[in-house]
C-alpha positions as CSV (number, residue, x, y, z in Angstrom):
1,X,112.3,98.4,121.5
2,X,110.8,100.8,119.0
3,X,113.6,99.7,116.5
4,X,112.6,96.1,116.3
5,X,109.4,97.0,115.8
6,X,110.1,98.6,112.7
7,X,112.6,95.7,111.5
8,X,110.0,93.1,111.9
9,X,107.6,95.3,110.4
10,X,109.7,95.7,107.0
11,X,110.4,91.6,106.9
12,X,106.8,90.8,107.2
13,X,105.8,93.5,104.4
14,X,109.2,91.9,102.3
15,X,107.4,88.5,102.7
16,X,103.9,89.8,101.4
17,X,105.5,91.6,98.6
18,X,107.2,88.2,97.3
19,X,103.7,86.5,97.7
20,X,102.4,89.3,95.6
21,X,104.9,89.1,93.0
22,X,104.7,85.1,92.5
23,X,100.8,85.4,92.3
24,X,101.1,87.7,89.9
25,X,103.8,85.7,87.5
26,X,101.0,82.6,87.3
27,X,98.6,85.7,86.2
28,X,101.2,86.7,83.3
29,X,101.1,82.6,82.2
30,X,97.8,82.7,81.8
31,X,97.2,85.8,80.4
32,X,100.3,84.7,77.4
33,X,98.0,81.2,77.1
């Protein structure tokens, strides 16, 4: 049980970090403009 615990835990952090990543790409745009 403990195990997939942690494996959900590392997808949902995964997702967040993409999320983070794209936000921060339209930042970059702006900051070139």
């Amino acid at each position: 049980m403990g195990n997939l615990k942690k494996k959900r835990r590392l997808k949902m952090s995964k997702h967040k970090r993409r999320k983070r990543l794209k936000a921060n790409r339209h930042k970059k745009r702006t900051w070139q403009k």
